[in-house]
N, C-alpha and C positions, 0 to 999 in steps of 0.2 A: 534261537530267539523266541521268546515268548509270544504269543498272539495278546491282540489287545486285550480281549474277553478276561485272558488267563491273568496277566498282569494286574488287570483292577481288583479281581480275586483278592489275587496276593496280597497286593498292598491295602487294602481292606480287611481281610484276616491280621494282618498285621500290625494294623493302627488298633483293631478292636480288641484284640491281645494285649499292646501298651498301652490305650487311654482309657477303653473299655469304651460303650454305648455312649455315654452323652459326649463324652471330651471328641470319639469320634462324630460325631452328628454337628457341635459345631466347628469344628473342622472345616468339615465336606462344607456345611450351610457358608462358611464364611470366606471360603473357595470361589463357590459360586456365586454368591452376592456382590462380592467386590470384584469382579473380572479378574481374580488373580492370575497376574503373569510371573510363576516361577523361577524364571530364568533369569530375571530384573529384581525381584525378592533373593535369590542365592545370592548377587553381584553385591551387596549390600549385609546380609546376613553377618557374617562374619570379619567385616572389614577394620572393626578395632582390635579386632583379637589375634595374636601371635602364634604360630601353629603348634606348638607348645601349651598356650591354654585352650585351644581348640582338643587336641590330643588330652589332656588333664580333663575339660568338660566330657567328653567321650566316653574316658577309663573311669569318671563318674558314674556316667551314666549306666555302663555296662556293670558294675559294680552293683548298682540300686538294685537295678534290675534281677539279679541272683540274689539278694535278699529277700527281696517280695518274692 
């Protein structure tokens, strides 16, 4: 298991790699502004969509992604 320190790393190299500098910045800014509770935003996230186009948005995504 990762330590916390290492983990924000990560997922921080991570966002600044897909959104770059500003997409990550308001991100974090709008995280922290709105009290976001994650775990109440996941429950909801995806609750119209069929896991079929969740998997279709996905293999989009991963697809863009090797073109840029």
């Amino acid at each position: 298991m990762r330590t916390e320190t290492v983990l924000k790393i990560e997922v921080i190299d991570l966002l600044l790699k897909t959104f770059g500098v500003l997409e990550t910045e308001r991100f974090i800014s709008s995280i922290k502004n709105n009290n976001f509770d994650y775990t109440e935003w996941r429950k909801t996230l995806w609750k119209d969509k069929t896991i079929e186009e969740i998997h279709k948005l996905a293999t989009d995504f991963e697809k863009e992604k090797l073109i840029n």
